[in-house]
C-alpha positions in Angstrom: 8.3 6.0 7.7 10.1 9.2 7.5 7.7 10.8 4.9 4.9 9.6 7.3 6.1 11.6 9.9 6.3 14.5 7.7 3.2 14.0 6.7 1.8 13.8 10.1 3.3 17.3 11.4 2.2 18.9 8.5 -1.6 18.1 9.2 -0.7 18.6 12.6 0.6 22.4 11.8 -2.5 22.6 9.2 -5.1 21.5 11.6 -4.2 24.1 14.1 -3.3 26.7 12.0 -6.4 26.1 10.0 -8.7 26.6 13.7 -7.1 29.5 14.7 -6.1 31.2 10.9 -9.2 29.9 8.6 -8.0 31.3 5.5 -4.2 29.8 5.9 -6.4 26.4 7.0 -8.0 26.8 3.7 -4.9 27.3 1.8 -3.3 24.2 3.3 -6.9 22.3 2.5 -6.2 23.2 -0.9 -2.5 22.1 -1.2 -3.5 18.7 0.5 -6.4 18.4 -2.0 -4.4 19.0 -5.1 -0.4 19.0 -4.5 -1.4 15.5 -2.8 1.2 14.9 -0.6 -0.2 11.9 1.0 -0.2 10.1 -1.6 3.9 10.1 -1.8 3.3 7.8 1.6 3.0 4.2 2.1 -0.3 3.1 2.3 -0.5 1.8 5.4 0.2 5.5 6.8 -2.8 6.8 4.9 -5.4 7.8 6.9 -8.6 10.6 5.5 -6.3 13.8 7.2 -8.3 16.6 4.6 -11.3 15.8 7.5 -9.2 17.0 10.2 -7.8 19.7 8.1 -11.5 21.0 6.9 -13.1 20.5 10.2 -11.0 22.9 12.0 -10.8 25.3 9.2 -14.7 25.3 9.5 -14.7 25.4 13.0 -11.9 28.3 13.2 -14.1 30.0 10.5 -17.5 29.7 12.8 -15.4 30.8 15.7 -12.9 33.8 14.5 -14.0 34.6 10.9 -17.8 34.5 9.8 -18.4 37.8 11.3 -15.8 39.4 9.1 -16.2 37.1 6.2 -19.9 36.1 6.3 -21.4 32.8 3.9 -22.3 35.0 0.8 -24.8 33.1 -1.3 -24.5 35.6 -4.2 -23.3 33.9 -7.5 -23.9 30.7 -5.5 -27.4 30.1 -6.2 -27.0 27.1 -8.8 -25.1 25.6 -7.1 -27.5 25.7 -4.0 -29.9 24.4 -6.4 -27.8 21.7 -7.8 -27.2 20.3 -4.1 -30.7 20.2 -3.3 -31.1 18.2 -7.0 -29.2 16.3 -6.1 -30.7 15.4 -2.5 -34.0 14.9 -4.5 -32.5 12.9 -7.0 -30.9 10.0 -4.2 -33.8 9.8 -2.7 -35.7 8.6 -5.3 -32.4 6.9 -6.6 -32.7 2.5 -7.8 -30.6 2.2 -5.4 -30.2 4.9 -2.6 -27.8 3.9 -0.4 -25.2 4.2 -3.1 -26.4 7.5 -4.3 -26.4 8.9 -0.9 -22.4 7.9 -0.4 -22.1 9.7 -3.4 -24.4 12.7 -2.1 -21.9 12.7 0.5 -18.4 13.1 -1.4 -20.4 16.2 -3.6 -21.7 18.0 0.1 -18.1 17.8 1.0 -16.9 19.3 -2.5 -19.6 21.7 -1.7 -18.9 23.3 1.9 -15.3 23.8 0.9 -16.9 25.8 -2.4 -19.0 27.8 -0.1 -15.7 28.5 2.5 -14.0 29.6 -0.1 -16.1 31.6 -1.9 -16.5 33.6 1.7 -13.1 34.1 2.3 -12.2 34.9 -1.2 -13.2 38.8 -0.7 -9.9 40.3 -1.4 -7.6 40.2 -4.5 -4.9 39.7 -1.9 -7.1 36.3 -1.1 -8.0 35.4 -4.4 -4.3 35.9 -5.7 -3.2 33.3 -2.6 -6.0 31.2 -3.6 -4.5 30.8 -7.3 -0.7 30.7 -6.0 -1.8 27.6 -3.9 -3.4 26.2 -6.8 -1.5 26.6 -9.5 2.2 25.4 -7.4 -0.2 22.4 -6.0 -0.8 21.3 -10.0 2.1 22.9 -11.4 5.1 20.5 -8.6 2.9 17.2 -10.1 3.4 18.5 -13.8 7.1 19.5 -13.0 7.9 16.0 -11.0 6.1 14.1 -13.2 7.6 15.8 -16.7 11.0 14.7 -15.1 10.0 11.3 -14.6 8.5 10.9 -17.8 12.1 12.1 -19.7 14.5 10.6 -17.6 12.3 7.3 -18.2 12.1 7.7 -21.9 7.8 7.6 -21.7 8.3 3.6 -20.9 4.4 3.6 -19.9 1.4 5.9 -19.6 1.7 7.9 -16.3 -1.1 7.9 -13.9 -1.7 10.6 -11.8 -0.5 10.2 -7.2 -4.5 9.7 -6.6 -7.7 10.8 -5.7 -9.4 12.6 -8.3 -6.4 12.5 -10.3 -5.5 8.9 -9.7 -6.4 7.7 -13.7 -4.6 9.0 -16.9 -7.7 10.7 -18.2 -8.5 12.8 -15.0 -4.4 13.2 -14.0 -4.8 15.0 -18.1 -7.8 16.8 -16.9 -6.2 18.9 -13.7 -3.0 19.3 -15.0 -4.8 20.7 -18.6 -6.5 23.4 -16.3 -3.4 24.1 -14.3 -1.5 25.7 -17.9 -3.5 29.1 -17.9 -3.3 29.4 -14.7 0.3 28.8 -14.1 0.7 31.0 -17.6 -1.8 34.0 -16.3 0.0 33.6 -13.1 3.3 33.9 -14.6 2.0 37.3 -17.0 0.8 38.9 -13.7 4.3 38.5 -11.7 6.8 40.9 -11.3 9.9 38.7 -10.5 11.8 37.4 -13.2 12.5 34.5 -11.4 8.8 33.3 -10.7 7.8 33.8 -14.2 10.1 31.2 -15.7 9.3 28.7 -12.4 5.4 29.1 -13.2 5.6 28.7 -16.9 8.4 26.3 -16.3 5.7 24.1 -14.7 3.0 24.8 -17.2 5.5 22.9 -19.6 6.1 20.5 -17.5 2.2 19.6 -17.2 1.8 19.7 -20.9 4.8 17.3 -21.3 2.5 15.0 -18.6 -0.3 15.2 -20.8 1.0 13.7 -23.0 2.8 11.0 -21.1 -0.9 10.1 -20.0 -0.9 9.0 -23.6 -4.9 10.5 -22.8 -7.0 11.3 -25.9 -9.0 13.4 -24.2 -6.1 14.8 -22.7 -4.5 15.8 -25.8 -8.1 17.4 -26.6 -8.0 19.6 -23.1 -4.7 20.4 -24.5 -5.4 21.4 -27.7 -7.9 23.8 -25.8 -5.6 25.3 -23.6 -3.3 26.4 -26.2 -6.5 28.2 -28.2 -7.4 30.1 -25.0 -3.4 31.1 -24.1 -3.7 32.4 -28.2 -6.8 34.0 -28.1 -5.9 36.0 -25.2 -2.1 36.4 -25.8 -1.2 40.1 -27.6 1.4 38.0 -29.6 -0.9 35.9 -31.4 0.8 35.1 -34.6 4.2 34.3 -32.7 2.3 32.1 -30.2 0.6 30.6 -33.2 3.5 29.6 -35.2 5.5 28.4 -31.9 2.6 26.0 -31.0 2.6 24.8 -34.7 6.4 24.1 -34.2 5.0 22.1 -31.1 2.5 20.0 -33.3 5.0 18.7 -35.9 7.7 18.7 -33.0 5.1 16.2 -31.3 4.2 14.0 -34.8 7.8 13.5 -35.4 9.8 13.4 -32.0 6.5 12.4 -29.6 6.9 8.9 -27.4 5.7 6.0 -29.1 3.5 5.3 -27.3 1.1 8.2 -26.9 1.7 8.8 -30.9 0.6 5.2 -31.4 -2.8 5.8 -29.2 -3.2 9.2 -31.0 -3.6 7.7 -34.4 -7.1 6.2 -33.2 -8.9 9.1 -32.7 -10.5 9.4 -36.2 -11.0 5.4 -36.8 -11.9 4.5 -33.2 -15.7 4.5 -33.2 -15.1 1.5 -35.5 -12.2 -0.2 -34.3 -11.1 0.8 -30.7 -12.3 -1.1 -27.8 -12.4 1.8 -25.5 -14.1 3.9 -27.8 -16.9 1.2 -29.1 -17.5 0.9 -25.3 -17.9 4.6 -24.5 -20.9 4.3 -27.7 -22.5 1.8 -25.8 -22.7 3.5 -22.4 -23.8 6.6 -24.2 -26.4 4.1 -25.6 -27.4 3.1 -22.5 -27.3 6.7 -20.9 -30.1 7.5 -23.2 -32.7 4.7 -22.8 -32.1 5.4 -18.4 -33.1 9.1 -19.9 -36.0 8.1 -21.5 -37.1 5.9 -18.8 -36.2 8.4 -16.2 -36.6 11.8 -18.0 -36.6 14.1 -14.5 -35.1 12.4 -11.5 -32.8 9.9 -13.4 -31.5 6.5 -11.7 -29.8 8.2 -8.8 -26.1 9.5 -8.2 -23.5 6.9 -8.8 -26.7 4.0 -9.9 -25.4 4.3 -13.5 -22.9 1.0 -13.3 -25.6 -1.3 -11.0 -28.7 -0.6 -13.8 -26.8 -0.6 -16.7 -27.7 -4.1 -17.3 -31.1 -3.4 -16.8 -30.8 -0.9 -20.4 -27.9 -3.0 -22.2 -26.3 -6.3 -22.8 -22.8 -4.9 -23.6 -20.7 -5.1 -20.6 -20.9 -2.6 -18.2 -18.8 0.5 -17.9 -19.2 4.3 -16.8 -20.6 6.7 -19.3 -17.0 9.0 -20.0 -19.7 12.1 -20.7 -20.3 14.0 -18.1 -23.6 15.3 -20.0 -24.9 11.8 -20.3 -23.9 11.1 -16.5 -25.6 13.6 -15.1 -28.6 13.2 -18.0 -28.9 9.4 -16.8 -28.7 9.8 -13.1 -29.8 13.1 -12.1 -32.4 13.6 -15.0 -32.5 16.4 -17.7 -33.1 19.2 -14.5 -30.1 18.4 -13.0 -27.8 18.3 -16.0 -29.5 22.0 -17.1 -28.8 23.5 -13.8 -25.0 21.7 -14.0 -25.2 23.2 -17.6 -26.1 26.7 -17.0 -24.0 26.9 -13.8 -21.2 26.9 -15.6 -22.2 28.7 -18.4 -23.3 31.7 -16.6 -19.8 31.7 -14.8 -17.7 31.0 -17.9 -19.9 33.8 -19.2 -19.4 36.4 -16.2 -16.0 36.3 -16.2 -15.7 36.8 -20.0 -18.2 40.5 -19.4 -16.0 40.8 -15.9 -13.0 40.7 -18.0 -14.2 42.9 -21.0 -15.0 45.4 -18.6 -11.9 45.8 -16.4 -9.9 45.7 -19.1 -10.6 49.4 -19.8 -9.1 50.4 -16.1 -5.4 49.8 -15.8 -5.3 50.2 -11.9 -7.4 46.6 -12.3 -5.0 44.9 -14.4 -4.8 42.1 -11.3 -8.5 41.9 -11.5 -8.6 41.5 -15.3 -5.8 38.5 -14.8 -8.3 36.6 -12.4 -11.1 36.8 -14.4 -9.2 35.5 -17.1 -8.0 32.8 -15.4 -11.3 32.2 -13.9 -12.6 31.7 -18.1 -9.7 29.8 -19.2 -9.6 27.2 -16.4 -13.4 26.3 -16.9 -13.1 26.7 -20.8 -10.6 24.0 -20.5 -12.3 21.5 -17.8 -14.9 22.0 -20.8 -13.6 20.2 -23.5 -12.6 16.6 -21.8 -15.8 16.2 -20.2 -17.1 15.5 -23.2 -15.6 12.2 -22.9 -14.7 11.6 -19.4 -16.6 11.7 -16.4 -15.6 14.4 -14.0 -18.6 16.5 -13.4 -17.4 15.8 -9.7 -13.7 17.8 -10.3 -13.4 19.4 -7.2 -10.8 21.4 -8.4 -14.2 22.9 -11.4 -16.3 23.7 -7.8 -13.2 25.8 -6.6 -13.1 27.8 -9.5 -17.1 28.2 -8.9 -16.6 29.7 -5.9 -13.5 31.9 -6.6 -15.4 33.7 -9.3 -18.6 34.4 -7.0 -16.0 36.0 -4.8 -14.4 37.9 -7.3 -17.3 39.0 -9.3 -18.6 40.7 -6.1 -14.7 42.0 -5.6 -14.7 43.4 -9.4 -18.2 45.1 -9.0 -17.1 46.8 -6.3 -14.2 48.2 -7.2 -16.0 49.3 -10.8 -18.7 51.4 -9.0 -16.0 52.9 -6.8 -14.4 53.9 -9.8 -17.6 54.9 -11.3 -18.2 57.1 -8.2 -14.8 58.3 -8.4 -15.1 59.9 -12.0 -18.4 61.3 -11.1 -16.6 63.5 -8.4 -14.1 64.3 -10.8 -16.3 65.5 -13.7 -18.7 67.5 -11.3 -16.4 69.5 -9.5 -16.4 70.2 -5.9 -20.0 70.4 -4.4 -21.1 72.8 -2.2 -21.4 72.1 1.4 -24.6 71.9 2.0 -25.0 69.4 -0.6 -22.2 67.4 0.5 -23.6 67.8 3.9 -27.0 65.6 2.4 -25.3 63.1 0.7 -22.7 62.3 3.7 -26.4 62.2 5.7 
């Protein structure tokens, strides 16, 4: 009862502070979303608070901040074009009802995107933004590396809920929480927060692998490339995430060691995986039948049988998701969405890297790469082409690529004063005019 209280005050506090401070009611939207502090309460005290929070943010926002911090629709094209896919797609769905509840949770995901990409104009902004995310994801791998210990990895942790309610997508966020919390970490000044934040980013690895998740311990794999590749002490980080490896093979839990040892036999023996074959099986034949608007958002389970006799399941791809219910347009668009922003960042990041005085900028883009490099890897056999947490990121980097353009070209215009000299004043006179 007492947690339920607390719980209640504090979207009491967010709901009002988010009206009449948008960008804090954003903030506490996103440490409701991901630091899921509901779900630490009884059930019956549950109620859908991230409405109230988000619909007083927007409000406030309408109100107090959208002449100051206007929608930008820059870098947010595809995903514009993905929405109104997807709207296409439900219509024509097998069965549209259920494709247009699912329509529904994605325009959700996809106003929140678009706040945040408009109030995500400053690096003081975007820096918040990442603090919020990274302590949100980075308390859950913390709390739940502490439970896993002190209960010697008994059983396979699930995530509090939500998005993050099943092994595989609990693996998922906290996987994309390690370079941030890392990056985070580099880019602080206090001693103190740089061993909490990479404190945390252990403790999420150490729940990965309590998920006993295969595709976890893929993402995982990945996020300790990209901390290498980008890491000036590459042969030491090398050798210490070696020592991790064999530390894992011969001191790992049981358990997760035990449902490691499947991954190269499984398409023959494992239940889970032989199951995942078919689906992909069937994923293809809804293709073929339905090349360009697919079977409709969330139709996959309900016309599987009409493309299989195995038993039913989802398709753990999100390529062959979005291939069999949204068509091969809406898993291109999905596609090159991300690509283009994985690939932004990575030019973004090249470039800034030559200025010192945008070493916080370079950090962000970074970040901004590693996250989406990592949500990467997983999906290729889970199901979370609906990760909120991937459509935040999104709309961060639309905001900060406009940010880091800016603040190149005023550098640019800078040095072009310098080399030139004073001008004269009648010619500063014409430009000023």
């Amino acid at each position: 009862m007492l947690r339920a209280i607390l719980l209640y005050a504090l979207v009491i506090v967010a709901t009002i502070t988010g009206f009449l401070r948008p960008f804090s009611g954003l903030l506490y939207y996103l440490w409701l979303s991901f630091g899921r502090p509901g779900d630490f309460v009884w059930p019956n005290f549950k109620f859908d608070y991230l409405v109230w929070v988000a619909g007083a943010t927007l409000l406030g926002y309408m109100i107090f901040e959208m002449g100051k911090s206007p929608i930008r629709t820059r870098g947010m094209w595809l995903l514009i074009v993905l929405w109104i896919w997807f709207a296409l797609t439900s219509m024509t769905a097998q069965i549209p009802l259920i494709a247009f509840s699912k329509l529904w949770e994605y325009s959700r995901i996809f106003i929140m995107a678009f706040l945040t990409c408009a109030l995500a104009n400053s690096e003081k902004r975007i820096r918040s933004i990442f603090y919020v995310l990274g302590i949100s994801l980075g308390f859950l791998g913390a709390k739940g590396a502490y439970d896993a210990i002190t209960t010697g990895f008994a059983s396979s942790m699930k995530g509090p809920g939500g998005m993050m309610s099943e092994q595989n997508e609990y693996a998922l966020a906290l996987n994309m929480g390690i370079p941030l919390l890392v990056w985070l970490a580099k880019d602080d000044e206090r001693w103190w927060v740089r061993i909490l934040l990479r404190g945390m980013a252990a403790g999420c690895a150490v729940v990965v692998i309590g998920t006993r998740s295969r595709s976890g311990l893929l993402g995982l794999l990945m996020a300790g490339i990209v901390l290498v590749a980008f890491s000036k002490h590459k042969i030491s980080l090398t050798v210490l995430g070696t020592a991790c490896v064999f530390s894992l093979l011969l001191f790992g839990p049981q358990g997760a060691l035990d449902r490691y040892k499947t991954i190269p036999t499984a398409a023959q023996d494992d239940a889970s995986a032989i199951g995942r074959l078919q689906a992909w099986s069937a994923a293809i034949k809804m293709t073929k039948a339905h090349p360009i608007r697919g079977v409709g958002l969330r139709n996959f389970l309900y016309v599987f049988p009409q493309y299989s006799k195995d038993p039913p399941r989802v398709t753990h791809n999100a390529i062959f998701d979005l291939l069999s219910e949204t068509g091969i347009p809406g898993c291109l668009i999905f596609l090159t969405m991300l690509a283009t922003t994985i690939g932004e960042m990575f030019l973004l990041w090249l470039r800034t890297r030559a200025h010192p005085e945008l070493k916080h900028l370079t950090t962000f883009c970074q970040i901004v790469f590693g996250v989406l490099v990592v949500y990467l890897v997983p999906n290729m056999f889970i199901n979370r082409q609906d990760f909120d947490l991937m459509y935040q990121m999104i709309a961060v980097e639309a905001g900060l690529a406009i940010l880091v353009q800016q603040k190149l070209a005023e550098l640019t215009t800078e040095t072009a004063v310098v080399v030139e000299g004073p001008l004269p004043l009648w010619m500063r006179a014409q430009r000023e005019g």
